[in-house]
SEROGU-44135 format. One record per atom (N, C-alpha, C, O): z, y, x; residue in one letter; residue number from 1. Coordinates in steps of 0.02 Angstrom, whole numbers. Atoms other than C-alpha are relative to their C-alpha. Example, Ala and Ser with C-alpha at 12.3 -4.5 7.8 and 13.67 -1.06 7.14 Angstrom:
# SEROGU-44135
w v u aa i
0 -59 45 A 1
390 -225 615 A 1
0 60 45 A 1
33 59 97 A 1
-3 -59 -42 S 2
357 -53 684 S 2
37 55 -39 S 2
45 110 -14 S 2
END
This chain:
# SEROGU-44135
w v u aa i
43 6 -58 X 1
210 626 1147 X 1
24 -58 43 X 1
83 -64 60 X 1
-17 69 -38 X 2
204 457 1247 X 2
-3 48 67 X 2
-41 93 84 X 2
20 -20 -100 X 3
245 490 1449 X 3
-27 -50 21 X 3
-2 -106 14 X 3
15 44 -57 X 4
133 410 1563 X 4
40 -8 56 X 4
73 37 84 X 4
-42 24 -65 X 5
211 311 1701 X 5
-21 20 36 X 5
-72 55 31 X 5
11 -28 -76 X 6
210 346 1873 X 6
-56 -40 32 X 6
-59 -97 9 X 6
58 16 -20 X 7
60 303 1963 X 7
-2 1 99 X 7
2 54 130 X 7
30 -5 -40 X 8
23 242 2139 X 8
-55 -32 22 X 8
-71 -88 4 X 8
72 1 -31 X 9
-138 246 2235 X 9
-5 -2 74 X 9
34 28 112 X 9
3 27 -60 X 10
-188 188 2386 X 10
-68 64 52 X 10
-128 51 48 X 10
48 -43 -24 X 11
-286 342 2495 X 11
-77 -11 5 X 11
-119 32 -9 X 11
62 38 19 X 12
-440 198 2512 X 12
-30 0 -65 X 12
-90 15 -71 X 12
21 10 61 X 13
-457 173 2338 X 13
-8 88 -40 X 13
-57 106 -74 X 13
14 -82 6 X 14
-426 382 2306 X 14
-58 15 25 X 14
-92 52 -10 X 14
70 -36 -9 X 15
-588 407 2412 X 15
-36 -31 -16 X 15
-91 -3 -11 X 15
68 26 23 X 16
-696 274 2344 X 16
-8 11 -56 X 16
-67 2 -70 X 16
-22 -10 64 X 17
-646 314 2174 X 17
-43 78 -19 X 17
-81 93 -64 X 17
17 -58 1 X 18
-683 482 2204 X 18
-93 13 27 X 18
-135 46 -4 X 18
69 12 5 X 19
-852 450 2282 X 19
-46 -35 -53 X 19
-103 -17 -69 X 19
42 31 85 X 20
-908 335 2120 X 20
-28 75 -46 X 20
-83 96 -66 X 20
14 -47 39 X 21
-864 484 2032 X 21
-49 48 6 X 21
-71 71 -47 X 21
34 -51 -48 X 22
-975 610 2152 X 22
-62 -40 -16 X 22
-102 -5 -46 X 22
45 23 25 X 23
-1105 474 2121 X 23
-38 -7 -63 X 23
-96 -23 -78 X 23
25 2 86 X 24
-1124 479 1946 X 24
-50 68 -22 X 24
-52 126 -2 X 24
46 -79 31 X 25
-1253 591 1847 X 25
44 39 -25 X 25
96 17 -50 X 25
-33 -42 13 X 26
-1193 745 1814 X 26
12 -8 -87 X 26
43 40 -110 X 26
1 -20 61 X 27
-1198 716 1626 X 27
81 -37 -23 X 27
119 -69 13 X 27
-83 2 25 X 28
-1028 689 1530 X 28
7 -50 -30 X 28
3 -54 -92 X 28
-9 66 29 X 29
-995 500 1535 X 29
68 3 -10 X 29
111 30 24 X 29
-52 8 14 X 30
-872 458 1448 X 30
68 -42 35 X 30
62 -99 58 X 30
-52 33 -35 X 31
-697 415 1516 X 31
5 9 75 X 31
42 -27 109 X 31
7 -50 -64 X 32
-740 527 1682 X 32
74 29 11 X 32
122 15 47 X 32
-51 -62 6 X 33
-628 660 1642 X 33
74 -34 17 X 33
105 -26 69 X 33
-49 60 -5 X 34
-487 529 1613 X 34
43 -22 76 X 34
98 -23 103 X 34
-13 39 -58 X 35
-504 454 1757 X 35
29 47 60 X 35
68 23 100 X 35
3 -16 -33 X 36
-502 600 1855 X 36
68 46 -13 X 36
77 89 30 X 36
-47 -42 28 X 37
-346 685 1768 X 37
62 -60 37 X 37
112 -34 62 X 37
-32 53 -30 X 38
-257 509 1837 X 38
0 -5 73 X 38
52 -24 100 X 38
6 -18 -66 X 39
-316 536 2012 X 39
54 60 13 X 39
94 47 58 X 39
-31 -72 -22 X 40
-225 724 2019 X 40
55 -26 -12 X 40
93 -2 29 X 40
-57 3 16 X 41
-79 652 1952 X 41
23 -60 48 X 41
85 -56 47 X 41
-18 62 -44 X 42
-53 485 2079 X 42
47 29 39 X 42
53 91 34 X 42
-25 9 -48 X 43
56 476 2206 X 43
-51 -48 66 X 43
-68 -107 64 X 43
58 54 -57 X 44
-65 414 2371 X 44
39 -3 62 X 44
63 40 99 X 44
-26 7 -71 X 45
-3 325 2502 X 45
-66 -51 47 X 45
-124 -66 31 X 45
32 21 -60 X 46
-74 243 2651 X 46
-9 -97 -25 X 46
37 -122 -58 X 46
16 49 36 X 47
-157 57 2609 X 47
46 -49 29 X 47
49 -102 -2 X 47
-31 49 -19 X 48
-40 -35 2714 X 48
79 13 -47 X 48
122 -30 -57 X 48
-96 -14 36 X 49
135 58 2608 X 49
8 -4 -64 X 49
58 6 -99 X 49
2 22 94 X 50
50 3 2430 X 50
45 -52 -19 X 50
35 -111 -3 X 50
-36 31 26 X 51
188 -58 2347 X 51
-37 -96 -29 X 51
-83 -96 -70 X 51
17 59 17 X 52
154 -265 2321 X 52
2 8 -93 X 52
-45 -16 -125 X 52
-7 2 88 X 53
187 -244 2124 X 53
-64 64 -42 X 53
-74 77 -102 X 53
59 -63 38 X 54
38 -95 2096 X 54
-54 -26 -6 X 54
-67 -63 41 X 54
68 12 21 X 55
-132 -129 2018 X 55
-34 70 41 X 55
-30 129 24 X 55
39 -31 -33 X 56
-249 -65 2164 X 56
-93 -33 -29 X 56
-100 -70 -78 X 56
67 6 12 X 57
-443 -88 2150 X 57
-5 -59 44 X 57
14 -67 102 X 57
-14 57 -20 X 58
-485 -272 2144 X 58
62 -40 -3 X 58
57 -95 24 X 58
-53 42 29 X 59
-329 -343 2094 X 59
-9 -50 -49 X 59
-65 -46 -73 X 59
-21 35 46 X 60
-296 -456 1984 X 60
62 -13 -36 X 60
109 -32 -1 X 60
-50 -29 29 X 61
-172 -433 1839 X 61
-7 -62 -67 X 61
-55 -88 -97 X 61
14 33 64 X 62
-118 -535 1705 X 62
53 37 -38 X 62
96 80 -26 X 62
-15 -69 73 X 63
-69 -464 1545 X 63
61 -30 -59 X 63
59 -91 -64 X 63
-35 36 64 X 64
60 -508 1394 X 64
-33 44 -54 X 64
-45 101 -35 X 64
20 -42 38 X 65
-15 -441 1218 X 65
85 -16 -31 X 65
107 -71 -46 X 65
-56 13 28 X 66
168 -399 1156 X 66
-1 -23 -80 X 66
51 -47 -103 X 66
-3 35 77 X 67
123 -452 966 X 67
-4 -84 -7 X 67
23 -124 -45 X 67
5 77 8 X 68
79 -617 990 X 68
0 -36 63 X 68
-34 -87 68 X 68
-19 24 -58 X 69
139 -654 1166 X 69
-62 -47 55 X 69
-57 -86 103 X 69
54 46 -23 X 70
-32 -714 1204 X 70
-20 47 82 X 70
-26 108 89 X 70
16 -40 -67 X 71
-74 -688 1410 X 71
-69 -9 2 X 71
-109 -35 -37 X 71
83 -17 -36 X 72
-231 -650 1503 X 72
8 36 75 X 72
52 64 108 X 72
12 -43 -70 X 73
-302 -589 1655 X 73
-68 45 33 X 73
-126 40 12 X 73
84 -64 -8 X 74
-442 -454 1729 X 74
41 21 62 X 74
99 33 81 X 74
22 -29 -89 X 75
-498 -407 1901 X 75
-14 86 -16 X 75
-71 107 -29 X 75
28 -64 -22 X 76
-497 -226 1908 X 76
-64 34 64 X 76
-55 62 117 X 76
75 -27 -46 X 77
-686 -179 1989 X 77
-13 86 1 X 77
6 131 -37 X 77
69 -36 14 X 78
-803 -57 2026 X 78
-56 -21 -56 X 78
-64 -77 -80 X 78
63 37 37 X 79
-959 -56 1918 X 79
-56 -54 39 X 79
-90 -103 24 X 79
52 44 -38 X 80
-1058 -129 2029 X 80
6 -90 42 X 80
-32 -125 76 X 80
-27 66 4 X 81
-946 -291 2035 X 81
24 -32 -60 X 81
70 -72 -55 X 81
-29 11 68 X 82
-923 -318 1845 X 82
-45 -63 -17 X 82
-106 -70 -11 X 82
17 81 5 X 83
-934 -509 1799 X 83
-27 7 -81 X 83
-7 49 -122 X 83
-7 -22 86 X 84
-1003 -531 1622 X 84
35 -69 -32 X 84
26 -75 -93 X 84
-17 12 22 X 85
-905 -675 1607 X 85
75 15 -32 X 85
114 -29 -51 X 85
-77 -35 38 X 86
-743 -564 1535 X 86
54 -8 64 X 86
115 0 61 X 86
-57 -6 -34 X 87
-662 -580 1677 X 87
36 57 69 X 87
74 57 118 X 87
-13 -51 -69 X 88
-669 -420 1764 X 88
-5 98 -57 X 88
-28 111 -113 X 88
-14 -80 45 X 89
-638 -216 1696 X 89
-27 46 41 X 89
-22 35 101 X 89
52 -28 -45 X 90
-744 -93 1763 X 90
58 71 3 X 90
91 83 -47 X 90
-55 -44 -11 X 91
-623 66 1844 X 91
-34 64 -49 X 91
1 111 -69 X 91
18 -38 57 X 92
-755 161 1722 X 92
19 18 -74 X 92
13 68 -109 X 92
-5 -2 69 X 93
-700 103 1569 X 93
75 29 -8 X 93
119 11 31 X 93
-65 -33 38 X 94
-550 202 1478 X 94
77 -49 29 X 94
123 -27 63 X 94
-47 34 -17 X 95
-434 50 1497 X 95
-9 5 58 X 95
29 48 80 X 95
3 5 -50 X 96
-489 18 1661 X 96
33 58 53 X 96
72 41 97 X 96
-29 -39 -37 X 97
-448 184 1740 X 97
77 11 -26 X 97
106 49 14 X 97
-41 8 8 X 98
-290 167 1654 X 98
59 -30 45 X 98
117 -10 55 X 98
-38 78 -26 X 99
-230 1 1749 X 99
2 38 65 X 99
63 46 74 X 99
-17 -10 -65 X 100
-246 80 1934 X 100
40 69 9 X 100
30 125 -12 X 100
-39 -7 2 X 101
-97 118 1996 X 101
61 -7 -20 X 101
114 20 -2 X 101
-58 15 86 X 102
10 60 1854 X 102
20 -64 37 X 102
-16 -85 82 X 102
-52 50 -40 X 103
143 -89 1912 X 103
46 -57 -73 X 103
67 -44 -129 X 103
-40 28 53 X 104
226 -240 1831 X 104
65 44 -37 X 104
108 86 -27 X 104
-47 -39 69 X 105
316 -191 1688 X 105
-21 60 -36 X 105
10 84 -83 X 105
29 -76 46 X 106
219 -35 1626 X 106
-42 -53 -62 X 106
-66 -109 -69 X 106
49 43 56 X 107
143 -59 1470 X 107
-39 39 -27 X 107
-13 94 -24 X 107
38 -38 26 X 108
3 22 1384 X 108
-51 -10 -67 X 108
-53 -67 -91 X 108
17 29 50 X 109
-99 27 1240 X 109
-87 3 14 X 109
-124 46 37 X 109
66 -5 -13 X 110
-264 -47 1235 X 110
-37 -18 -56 X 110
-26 -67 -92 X 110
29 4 56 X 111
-395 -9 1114 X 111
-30 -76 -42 X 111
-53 -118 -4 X 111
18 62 12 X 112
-444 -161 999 X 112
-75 10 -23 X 112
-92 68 -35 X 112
78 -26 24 X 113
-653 -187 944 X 113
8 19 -53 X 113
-44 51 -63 X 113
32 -21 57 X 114
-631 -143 767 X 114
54 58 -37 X 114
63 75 -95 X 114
-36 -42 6 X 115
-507 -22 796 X 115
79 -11 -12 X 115
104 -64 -29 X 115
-74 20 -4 X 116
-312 21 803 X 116
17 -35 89 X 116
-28 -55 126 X 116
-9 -1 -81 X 117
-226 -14 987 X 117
54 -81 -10 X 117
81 -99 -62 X 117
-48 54 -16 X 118
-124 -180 1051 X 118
51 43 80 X 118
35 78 129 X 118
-48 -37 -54 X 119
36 -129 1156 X 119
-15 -82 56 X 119
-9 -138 32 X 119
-2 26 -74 X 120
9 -229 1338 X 120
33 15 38 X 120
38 73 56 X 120
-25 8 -54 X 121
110 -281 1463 X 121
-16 -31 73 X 121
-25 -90 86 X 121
-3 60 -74 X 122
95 -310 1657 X 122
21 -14 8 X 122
73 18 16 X 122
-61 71 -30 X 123
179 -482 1711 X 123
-19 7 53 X 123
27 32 84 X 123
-18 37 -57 X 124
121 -520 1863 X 124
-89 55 37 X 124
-142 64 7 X 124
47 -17 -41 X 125
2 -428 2000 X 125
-36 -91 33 X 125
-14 -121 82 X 125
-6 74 -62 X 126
-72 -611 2059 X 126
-46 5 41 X 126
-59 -52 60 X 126
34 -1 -44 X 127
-196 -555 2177 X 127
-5 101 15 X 127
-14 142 -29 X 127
-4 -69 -48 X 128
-190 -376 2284 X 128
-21 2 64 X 128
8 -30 109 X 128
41 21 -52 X 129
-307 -355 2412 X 129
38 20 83 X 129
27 -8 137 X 129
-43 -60 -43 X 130
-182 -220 2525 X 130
84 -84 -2 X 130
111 -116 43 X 130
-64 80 -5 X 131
-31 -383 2494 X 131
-31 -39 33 X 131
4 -78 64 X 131
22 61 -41 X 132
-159 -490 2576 X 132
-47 30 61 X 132
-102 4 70 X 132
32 -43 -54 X 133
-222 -378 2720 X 133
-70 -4 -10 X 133
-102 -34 33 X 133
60 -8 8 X 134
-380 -351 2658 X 134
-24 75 -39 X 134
-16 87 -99 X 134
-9 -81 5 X 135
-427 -145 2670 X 135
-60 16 -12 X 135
-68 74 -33 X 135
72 -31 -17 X 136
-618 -139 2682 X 136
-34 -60 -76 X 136
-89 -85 -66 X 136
53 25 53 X 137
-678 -236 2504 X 137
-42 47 -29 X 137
-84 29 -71 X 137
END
């Protein structure tokens, strides 16, 4: 059994998170449940005591794929801010609700398209909206 890391959350992002969810049709989208099993388990603090190194909503994160050391980067969104040029993860999708809360150096595995997982690493938080006093995006 893999342990998930420790997880913090920012009380802002706990209630909008939680309202998406309240928004959604009641029918059983996938990667809900997930998301919401990650919420109970956070640690939530107050948006000004979010650790500078945590992936909050709207961040920006860049990535190492540990096999082939190749980086990248993705904006953790809402749906309703999802770029289609690849450069943004919707807090819907599986990975996505994964990444918030999670801090340089955690690593996780993220599914590949034709199946089988790549182990990922966070390097670097390079944009955090709560690091740059910005509470109301």
């Amino acid at each position: 059994m893999t342990t998930r890391p420790d997880i913090t959350i920012s009380s802002l992002d706990l209630k909008r998170v939680e309202d998406l969810i309240d928004s959604l049709p009641k029918a059983d989208i996938a990667g809900v449940s997930e998301l919401e099993e990650e919420l109970t388990r956070a640690t939530i603090v107050a948006p000004k005591d979010v650790p500078d190194n945590i992936i909050t909503m709207n961040s920006t994160v860049k990535f190492i794929v540990e096999a082939t050391n190749k980086e990248f980067e993705l904006t953790l969104v809402y749906p309703k801010n999802m770029e289609s040029n690849g450069t943004t993860i919707s807090i819907l999708a599986p990975v996505g609700s994964a990444l918030l809360g999670l801090s340089i150096g955690d690593e996780i595995e993220w599914p590949k398209p034709g199946g089988g997982n790549l182990k990922i690493k966070i390097i670097q938080v390079t944009f955090q909206p709560e690091r740059a006093g910005e509470y109301q995006l």
